[in-house]
Every structure is written in C-alpha cells, then in structure tokens.
Chimera marker file (.cmm) of the C-alpha trace (Angstrom):
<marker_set name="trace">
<marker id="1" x="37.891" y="73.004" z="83.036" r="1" g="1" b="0" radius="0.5"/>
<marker id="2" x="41.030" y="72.045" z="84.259" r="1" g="1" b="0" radius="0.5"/>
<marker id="3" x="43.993" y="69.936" z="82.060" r="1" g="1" b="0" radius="0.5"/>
<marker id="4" x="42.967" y="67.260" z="84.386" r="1" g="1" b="0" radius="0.5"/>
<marker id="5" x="39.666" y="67.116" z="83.618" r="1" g="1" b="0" radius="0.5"/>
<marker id="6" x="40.096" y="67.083" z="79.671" r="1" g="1" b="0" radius="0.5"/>
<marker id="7" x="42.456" y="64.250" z="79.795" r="1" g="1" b="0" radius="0.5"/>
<marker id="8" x="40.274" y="62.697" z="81.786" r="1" g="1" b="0" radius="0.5"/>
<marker id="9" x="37.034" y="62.639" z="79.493" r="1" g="1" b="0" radius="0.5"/>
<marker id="10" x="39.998" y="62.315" z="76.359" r="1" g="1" b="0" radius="0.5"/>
<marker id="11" x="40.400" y="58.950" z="77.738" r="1" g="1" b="0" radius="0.5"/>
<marker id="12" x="36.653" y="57.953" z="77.292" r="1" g="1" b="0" radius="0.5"/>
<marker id="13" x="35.847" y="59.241" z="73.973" r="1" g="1" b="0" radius="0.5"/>
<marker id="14" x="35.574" y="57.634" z="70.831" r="1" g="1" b="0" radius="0.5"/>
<marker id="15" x="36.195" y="60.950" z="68.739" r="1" g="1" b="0" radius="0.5"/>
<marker id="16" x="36.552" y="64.658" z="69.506" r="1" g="1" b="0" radius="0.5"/>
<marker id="17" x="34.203" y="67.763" z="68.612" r="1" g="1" b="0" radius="0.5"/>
<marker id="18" x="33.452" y="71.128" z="69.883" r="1" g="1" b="0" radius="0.5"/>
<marker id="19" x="30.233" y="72.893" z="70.212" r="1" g="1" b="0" radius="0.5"/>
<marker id="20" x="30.468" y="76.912" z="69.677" r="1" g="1" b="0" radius="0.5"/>
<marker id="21" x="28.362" y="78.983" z="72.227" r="1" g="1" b="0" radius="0.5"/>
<marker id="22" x="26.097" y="79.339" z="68.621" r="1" g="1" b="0" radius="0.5"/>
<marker id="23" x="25.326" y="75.327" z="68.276" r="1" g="1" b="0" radius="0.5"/>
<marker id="24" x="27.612" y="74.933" z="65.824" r="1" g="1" b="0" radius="0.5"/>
<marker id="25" x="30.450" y="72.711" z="66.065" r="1" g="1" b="0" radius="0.5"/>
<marker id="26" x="33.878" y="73.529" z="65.004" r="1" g="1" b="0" radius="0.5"/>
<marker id="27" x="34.426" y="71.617" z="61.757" r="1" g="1" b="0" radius="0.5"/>
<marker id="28" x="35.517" y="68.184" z="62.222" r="1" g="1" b="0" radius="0.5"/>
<marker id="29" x="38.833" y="68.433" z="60.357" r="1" g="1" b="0" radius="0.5"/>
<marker id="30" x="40.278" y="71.212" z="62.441" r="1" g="1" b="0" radius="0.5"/>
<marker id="31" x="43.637" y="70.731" z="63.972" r="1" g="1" b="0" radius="0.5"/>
<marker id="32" x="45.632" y="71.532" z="67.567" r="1" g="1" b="0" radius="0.5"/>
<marker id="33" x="47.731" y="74.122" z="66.113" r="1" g="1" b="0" radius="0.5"/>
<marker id="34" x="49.366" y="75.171" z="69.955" r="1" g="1" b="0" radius="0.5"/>
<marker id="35" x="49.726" y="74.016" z="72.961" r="1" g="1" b="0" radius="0.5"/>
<marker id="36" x="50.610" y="76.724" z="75.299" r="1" g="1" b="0" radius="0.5"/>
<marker id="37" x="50.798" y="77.305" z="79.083" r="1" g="1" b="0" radius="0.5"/>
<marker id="38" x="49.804" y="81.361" z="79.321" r="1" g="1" b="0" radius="0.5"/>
<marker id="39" x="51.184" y="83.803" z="82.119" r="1" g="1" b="0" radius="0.5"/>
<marker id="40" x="49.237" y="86.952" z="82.475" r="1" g="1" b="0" radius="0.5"/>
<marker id="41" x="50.573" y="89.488" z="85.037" r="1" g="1" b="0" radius="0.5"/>
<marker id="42" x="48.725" y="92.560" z="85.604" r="1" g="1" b="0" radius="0.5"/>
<marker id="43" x="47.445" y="95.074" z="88.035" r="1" g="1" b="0" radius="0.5"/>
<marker id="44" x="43.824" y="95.896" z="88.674" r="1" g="1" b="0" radius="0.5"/>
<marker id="45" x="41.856" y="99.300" z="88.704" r="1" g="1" b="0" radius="0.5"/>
<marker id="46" x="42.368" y="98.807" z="92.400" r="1" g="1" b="0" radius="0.5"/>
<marker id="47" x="45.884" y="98.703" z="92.514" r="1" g="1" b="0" radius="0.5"/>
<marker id="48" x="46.399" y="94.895" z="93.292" r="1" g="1" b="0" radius="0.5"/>
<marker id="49" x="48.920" y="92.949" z="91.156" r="1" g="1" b="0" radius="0.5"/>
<marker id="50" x="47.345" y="89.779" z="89.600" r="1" g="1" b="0" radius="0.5"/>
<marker id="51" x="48.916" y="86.491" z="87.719" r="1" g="1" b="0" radius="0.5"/>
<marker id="52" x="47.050" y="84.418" z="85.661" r="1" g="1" b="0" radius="0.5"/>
<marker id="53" x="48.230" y="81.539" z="84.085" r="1" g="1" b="0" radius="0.5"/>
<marker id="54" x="45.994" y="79.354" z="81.879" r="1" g="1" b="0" radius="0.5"/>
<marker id="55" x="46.599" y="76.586" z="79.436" r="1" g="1" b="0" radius="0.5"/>
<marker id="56" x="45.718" y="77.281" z="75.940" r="1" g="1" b="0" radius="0.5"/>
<marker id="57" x="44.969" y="75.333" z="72.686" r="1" g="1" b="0" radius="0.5"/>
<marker id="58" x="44.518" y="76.974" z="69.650" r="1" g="1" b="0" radius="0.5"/>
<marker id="59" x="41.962" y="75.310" z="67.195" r="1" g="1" b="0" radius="0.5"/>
<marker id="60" x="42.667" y="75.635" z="63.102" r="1" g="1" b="0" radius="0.5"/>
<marker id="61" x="40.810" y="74.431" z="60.092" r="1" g="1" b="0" radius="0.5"/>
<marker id="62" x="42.106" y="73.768" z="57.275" r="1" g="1" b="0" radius="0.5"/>
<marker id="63" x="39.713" y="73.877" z="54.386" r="1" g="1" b="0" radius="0.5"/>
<marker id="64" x="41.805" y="71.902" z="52.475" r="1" g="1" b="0" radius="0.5"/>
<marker id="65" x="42.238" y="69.157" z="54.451" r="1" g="1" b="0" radius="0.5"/>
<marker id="66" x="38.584" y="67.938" z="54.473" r="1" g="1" b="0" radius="0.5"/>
<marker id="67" x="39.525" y="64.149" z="55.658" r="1" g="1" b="0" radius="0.5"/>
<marker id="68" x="41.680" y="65.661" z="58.952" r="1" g="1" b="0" radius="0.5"/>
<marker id="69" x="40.494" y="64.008" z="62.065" r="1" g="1" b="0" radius="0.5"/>
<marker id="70" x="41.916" y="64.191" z="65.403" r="1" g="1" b="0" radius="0.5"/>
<marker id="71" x="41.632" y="61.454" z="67.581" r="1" g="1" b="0" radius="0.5"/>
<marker id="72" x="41.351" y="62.141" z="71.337" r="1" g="1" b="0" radius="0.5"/>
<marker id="73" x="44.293" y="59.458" z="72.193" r="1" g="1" b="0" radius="0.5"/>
<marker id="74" x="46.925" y="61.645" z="69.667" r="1" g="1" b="0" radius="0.5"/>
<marker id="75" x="45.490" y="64.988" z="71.584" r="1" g="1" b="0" radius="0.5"/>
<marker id="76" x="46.317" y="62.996" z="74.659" r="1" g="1" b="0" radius="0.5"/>
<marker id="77" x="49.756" y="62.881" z="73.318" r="1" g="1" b="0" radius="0.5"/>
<marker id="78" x="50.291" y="66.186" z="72.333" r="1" g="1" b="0" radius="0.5"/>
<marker id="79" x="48.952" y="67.595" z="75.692" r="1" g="1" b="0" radius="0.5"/>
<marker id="80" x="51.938" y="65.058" z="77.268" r="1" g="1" b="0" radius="0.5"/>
<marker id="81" x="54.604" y="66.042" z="75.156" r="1" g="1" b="0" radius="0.5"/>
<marker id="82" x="53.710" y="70.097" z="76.069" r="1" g="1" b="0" radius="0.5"/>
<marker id="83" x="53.292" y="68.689" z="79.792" r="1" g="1" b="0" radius="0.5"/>
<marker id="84" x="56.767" y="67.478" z="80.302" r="1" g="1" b="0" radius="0.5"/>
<marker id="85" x="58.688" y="70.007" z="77.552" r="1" g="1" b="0" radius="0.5"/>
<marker id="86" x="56.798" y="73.372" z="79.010" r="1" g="1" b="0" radius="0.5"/>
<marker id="87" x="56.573" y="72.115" z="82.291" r="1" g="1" b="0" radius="0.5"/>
<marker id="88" x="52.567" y="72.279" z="82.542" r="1" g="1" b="0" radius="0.5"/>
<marker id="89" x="50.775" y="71.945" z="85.569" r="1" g="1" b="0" radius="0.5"/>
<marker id="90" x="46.700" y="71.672" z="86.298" r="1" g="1" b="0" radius="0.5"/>
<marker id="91" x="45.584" y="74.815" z="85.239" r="1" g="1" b="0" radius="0.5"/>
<marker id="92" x="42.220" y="75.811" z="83.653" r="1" g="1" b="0" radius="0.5"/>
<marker id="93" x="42.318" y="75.455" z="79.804" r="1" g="1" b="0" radius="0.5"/>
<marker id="94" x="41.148" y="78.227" z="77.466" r="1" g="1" b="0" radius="0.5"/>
<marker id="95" x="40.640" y="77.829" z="73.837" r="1" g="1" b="0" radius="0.5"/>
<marker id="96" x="41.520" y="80.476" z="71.079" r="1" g="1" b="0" radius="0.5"/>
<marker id="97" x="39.112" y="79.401" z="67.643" r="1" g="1" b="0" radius="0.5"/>
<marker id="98" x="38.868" y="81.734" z="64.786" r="1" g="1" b="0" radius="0.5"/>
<marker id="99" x="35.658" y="82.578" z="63.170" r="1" g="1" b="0" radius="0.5"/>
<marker id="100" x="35.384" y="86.036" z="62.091" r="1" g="1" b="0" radius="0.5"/>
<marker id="101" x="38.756" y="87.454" z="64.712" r="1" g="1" b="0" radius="0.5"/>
<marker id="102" x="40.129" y="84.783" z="67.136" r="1" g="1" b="0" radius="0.5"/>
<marker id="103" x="38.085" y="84.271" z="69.699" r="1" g="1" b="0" radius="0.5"/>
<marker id="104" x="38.599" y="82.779" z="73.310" r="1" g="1" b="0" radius="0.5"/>
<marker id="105" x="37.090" y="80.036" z="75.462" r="1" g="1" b="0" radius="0.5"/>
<marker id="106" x="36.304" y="79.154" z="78.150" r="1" g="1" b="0" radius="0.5"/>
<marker id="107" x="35.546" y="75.159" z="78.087" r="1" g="1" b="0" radius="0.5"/>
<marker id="108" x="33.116" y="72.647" z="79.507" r="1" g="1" b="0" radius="0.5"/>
<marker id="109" x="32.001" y="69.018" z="78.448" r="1" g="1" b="0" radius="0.5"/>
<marker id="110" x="28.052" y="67.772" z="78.483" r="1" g="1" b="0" radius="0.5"/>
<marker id="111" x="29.072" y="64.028" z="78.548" r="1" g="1" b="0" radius="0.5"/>
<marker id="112" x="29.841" y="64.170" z="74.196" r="1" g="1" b="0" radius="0.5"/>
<marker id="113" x="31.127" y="67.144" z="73.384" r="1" g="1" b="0" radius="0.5"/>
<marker id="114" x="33.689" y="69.912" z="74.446" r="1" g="1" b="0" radius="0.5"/>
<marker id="115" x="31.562" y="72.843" z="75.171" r="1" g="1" b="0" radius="0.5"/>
<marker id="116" x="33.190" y="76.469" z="73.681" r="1" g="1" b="0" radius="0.5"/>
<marker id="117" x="31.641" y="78.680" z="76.571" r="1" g="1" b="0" radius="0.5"/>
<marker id="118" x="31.822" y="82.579" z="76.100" r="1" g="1" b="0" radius="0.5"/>
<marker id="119" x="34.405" y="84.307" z="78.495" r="1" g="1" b="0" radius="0.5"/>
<marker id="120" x="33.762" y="86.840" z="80.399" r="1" g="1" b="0" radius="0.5"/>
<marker id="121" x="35.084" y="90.150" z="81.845" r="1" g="1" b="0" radius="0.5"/>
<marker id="122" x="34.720" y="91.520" z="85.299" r="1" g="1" b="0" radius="0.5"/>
<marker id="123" x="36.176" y="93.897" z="87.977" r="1" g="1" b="0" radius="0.5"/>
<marker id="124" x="38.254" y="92.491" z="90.055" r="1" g="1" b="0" radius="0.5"/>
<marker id="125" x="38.446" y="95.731" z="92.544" r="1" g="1" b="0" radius="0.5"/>
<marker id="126" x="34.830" y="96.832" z="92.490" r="1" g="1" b="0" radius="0.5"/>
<marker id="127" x="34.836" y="97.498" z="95.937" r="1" g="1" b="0" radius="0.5"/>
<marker id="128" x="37.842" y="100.083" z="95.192" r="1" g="1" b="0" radius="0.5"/>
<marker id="129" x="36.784" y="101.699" z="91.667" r="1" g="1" b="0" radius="0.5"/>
<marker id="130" x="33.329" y="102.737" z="92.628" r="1" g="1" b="0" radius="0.5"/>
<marker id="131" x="30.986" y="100.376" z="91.093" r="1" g="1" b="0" radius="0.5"/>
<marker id="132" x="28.228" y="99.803" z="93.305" r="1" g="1" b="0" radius="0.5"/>
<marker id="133" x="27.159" y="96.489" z="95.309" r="1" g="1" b="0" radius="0.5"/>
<marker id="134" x="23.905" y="94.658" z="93.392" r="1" g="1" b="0" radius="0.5"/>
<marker id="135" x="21.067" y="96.104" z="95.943" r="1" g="1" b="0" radius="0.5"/>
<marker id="136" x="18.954" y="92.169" z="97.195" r="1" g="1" b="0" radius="0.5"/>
<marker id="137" x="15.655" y="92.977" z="95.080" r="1" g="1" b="0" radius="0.5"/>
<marker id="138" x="12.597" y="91.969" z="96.587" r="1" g="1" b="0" radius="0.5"/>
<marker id="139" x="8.716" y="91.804" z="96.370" r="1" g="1" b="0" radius="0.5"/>
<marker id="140" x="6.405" y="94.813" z="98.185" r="1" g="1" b="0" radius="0.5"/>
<marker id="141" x="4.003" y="92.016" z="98.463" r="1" g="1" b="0" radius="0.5"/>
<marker id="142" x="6.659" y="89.818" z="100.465" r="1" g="1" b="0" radius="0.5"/>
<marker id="143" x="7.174" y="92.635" z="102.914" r="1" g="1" b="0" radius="0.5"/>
<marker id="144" x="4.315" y="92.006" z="104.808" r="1" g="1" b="0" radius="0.5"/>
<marker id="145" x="5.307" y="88.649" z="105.507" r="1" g="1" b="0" radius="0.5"/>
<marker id="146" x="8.665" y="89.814" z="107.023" r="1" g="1" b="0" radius="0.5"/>
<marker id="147" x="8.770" y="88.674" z="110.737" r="1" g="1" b="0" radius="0.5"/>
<marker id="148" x="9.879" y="93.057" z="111.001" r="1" g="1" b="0" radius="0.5"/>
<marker id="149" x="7.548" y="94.299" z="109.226" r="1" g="1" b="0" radius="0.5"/>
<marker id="150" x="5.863" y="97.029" z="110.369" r="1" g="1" b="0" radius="0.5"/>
<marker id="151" x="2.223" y="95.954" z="110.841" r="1" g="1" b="0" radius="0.5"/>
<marker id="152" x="0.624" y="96.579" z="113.753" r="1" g="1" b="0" radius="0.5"/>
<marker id="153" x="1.755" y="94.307" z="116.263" r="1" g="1" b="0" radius="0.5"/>
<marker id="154" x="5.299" y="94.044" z="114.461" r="1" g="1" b="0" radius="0.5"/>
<marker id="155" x="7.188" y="95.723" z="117.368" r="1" g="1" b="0" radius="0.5"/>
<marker id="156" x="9.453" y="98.131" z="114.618" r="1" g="1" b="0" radius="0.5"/>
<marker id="157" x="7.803" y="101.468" z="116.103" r="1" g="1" b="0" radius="0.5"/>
<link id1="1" id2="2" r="1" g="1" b="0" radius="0.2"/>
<link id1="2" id2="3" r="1" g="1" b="0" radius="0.2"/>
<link id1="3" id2="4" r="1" g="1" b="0" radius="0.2"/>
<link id1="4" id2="5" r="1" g="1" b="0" radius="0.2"/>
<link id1="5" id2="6" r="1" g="1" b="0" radius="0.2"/>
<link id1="6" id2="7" r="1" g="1" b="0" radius="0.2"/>
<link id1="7" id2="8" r="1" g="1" b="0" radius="0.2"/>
<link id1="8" id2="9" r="1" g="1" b="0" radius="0.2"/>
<link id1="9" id2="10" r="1" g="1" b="0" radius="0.2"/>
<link id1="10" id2="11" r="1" g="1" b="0" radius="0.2"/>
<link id1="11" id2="12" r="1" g="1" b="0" radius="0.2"/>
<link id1="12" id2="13" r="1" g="1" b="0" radius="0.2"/>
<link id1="13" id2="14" r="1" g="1" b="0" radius="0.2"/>
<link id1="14" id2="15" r="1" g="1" b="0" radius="0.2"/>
<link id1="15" id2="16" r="1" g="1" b="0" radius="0.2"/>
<link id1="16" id2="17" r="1" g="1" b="0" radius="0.2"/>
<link id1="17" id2="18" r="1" g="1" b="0" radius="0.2"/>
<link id1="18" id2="19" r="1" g="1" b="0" radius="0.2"/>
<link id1="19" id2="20" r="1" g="1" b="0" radius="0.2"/>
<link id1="20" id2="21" r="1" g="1" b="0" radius="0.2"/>
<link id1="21" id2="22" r="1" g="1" b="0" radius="0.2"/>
<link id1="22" id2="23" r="1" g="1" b="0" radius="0.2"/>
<link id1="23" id2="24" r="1" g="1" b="0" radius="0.2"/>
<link id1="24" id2="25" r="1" g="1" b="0" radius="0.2"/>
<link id1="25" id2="26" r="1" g="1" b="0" radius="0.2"/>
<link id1="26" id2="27" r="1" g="1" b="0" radius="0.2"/>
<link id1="27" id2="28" r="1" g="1" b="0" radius="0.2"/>
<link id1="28" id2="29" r="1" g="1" b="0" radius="0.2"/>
<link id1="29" id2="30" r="1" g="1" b="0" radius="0.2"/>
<link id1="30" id2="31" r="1" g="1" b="0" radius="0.2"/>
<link id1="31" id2="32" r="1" g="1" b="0" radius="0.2"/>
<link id1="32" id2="33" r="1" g="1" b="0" radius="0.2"/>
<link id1="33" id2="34" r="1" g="1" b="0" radius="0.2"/>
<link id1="34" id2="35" r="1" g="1" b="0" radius="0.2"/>
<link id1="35" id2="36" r="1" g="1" b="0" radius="0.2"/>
<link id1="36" id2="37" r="1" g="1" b="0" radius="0.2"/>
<link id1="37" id2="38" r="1" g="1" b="0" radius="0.2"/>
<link id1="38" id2="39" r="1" g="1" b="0" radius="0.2"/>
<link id1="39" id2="40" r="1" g="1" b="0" radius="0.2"/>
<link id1="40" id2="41" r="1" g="1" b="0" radius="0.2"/>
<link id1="41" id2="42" r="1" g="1" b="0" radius="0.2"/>
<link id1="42" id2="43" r="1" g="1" b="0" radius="0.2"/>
<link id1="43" id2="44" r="1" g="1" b="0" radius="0.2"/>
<link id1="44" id2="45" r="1" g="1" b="0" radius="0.2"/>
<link id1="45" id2="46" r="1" g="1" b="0" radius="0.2"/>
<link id1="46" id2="47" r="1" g="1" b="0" radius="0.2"/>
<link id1="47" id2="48" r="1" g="1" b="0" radius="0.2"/>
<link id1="48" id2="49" r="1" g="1" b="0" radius="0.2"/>
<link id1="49" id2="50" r="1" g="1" b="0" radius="0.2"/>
<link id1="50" id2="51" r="1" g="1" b="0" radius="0.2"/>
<link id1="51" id2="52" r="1" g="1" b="0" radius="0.2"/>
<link id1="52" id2="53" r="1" g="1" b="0" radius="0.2"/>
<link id1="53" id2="54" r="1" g="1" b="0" radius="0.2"/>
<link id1="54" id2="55" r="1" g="1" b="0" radius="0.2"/>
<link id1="55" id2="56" r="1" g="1" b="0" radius="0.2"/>
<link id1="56" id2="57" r="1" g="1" b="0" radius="0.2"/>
<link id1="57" id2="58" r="1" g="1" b="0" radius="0.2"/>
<link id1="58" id2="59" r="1" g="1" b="0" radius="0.2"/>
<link id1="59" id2="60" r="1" g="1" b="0" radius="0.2"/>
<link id1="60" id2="61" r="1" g="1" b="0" radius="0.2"/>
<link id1="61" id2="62" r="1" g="1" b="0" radius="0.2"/>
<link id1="62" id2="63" r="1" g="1" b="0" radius="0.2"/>
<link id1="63" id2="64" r="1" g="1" b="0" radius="0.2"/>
<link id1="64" id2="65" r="1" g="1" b="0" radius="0.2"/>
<link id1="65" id2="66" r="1" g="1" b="0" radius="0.2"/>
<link id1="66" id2="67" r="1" g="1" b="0" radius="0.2"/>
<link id1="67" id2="68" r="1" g="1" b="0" radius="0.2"/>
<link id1="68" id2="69" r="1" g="1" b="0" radius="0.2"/>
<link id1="69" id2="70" r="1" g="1" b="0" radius="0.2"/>
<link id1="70" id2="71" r="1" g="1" b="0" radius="0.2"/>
<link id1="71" id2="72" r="1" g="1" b="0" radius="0.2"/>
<link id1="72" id2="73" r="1" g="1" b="0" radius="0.2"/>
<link id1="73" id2="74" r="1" g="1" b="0" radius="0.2"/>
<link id1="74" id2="75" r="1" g="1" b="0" radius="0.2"/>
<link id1="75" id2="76" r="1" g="1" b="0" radius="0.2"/>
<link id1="76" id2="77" r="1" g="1" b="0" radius="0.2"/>
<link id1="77" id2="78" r="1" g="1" b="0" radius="0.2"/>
<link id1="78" id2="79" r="1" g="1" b="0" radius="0.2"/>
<link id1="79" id2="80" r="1" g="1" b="0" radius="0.2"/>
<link id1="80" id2="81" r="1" g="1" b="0" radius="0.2"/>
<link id1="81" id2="82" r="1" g="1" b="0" radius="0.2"/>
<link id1="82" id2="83" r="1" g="1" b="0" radius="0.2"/>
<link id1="83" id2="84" r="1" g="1" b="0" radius="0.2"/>
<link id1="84" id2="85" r="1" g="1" b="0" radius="0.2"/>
<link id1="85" id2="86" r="1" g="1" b="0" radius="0.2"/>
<link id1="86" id2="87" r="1" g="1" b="0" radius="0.2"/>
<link id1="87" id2="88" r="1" g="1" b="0" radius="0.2"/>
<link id1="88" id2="89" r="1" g="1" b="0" radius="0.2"/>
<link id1="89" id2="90" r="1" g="1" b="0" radius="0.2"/>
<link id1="90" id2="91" r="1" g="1" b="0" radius="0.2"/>
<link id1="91" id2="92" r="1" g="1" b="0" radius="0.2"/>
<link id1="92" id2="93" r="1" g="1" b="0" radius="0.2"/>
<link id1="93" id2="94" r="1" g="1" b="0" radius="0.2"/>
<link id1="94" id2="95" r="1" g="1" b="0" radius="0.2"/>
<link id1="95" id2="96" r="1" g="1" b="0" radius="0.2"/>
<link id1="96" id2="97" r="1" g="1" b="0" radius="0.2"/>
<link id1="97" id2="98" r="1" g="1" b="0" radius="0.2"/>
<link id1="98" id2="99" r="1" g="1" b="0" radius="0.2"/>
<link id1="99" id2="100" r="1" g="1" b="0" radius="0.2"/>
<link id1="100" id2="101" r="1" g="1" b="0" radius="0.2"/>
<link id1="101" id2="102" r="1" g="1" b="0" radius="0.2"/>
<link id1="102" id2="103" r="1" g="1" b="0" radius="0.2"/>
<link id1="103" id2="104" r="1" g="1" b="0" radius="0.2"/>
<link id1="104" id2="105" r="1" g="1" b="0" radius="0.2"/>
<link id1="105" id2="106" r="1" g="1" b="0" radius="0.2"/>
<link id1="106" id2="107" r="1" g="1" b="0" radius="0.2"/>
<link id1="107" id2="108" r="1" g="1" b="0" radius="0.2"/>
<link id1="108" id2="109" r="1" g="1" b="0" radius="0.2"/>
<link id1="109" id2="110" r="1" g="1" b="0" radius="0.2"/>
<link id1="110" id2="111" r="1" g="1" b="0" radius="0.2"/>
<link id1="111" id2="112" r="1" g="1" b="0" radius="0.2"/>
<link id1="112" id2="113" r="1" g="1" b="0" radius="0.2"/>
<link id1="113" id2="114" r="1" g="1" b="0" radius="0.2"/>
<link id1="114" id2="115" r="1" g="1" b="0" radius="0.2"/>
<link id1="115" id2="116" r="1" g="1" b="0" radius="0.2"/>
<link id1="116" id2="117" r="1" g="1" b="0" radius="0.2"/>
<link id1="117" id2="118" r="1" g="1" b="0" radius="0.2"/>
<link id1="118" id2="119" r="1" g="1" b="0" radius="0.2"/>
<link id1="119" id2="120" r="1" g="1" b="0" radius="0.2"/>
<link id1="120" id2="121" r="1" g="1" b="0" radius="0.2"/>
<link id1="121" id2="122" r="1" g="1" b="0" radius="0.2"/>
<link id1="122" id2="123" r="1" g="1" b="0" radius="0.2"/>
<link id1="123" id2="124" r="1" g="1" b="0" radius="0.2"/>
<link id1="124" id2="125" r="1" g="1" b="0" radius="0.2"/>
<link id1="125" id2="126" r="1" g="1" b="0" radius="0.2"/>
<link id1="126" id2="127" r="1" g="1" b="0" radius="0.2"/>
<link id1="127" id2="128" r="1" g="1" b="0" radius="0.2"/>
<link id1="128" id2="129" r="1" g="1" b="0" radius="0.2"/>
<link id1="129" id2="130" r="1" g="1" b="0" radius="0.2"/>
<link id1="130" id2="131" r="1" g="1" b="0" radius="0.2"/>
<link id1="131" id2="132" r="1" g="1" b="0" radius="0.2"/>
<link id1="132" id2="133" r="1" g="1" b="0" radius="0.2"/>
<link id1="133" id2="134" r="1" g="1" b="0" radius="0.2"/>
<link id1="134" id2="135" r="1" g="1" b="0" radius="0.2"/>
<link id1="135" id2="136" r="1" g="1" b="0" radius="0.2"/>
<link id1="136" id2="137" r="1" g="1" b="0" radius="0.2"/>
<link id1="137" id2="138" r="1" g="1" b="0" radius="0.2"/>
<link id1="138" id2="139" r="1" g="1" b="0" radius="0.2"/>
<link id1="139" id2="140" r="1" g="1" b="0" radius="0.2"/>
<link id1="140" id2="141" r="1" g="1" b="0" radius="0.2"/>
<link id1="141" id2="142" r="1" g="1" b="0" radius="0.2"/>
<link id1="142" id2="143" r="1" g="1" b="0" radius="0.2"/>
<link id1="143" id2="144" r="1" g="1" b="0" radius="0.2"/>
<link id1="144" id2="145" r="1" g="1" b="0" radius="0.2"/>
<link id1="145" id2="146" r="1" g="1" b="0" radius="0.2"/>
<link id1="146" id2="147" r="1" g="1" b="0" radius="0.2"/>
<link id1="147" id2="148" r="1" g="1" b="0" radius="0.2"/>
<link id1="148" id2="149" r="1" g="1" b="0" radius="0.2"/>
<link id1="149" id2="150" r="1" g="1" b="0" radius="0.2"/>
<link id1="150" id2="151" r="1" g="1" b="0" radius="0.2"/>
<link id1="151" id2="152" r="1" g="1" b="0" radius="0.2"/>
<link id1="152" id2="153" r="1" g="1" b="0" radius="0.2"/>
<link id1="153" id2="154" r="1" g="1" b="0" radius="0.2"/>
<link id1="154" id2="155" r="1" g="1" b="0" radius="0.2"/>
<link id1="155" id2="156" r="1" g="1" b="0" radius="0.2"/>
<link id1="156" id2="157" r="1" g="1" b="0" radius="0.2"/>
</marker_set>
C-alpha cells in the first residue's frame, strides 16, 4: 500500500489493529516506535543498479503498558510530522514487527484491519543469471482440441 492509501482508510476508522499473516493480531497496546522513509541502493545478479525507497513503521509492544491504544487520528499525526520533517513522499509502506526476530511487511487493508502480508524475494535479472522461464503447462487431453493439432485433417504434416 502506498502512504496515501493508509491515510486514507486512517481517516475512516474508529480504532487501529493489525492482522499477522498467522491470524493473529498484533496486540492492541503496541506503539509506532519509527517513522522512517528507507533508501535501498543496490545492484542485481545481472549487473543493473537498483533504488528502492519505501516508507517504514516499526510496530512495538510494550508488555507493560497493557492500557496503550493508538488512535488512527494521532498515527495520522505522526505520519504528518515525518511527512514534512523527512520530506516523505507516496511511497509503498513496509512494516518491521517483532515476534521471534523482526520481521517485515508488506501491508494491505480488508475494509477493518491492516493486513501484515509476508514479503517476498525474487530475481530481478532472471533473464541474465540463468534461471529458466516457467514452461505454459498444459493438458494432453486439451491438445486435441488445438486448432494445430495434428489430427488428420489438421494441416501440421
């Protein structure tokens, strides 16, 4: 999701929660610890140089502090105040939420709740570092039905 986006639903809700790819939620007395716009630069097995820059908010619990609740309208205000002092533009947002190491997000919404999704790696230069095209799999039985199929009468000999 973009920064857009979240601020967007922010403005709707009543109260804020987020659902872990497990169907748990993160505990509802965690805090915003960070704010952060991210800058990545790299270079992929191919050779190309890449930059990456993501917004990133960094969830805490404190177990302590069992009566903590953040309200979406004082989130709103934290993501302003890191707008205009770090100069953050509409990127996507990322979350970093501890559980057994710190672990990072991807986000969505379902309409309630903020949705942890599970990231994901890929190559960015597969064509380049030898990892081979997904081959279009298909049915023998469909074959036949091909308008080139080789049955008599199918004009491929």
């Amino acid at each position: 999701m973009k920064l857009s986006e979240i601020k967007n639903q922010l403005a709707n809700l009543d109260s804020l929660s987020f659902l872990l790819p497990n169907g748990t939620f993160v505990p509802q007395n965690f805090h915003v610890t960070e704010v952060g716009l991210l800058t990545k630069n790299f270079i992929d097995c191919g050779g190309t140089v890449r930059k990456e820059t993501v917004v990133n908010f960094q969830l805490w619990e404190d177990s302590t502090d069992e009566d903590h609740r953040l309200k979406p309208a004082k989130l709103l205000k934290i993501i302003a105040m890191s707008e205009q002092i770090l100069g953050i533009g509409d990127f996507d947002v990322e979350v970093e939420y501890q559980e057994n190491t710190i672990g990072k997000y991807d986000l969505g919404f379902n309409g309630q709740h903020f949705l942890l999704l599970n990231k994901q790696t890929a190559c960015l230069a597969s064509d380049q570092c030898g990892v081979p095209a997904q081959k279009k799999k298909i049915k023998l039985s469909d074959v036949s039905t091909q308008t080139n199929s080789c049955a008599p009468g199918g004009g491929c000999c």
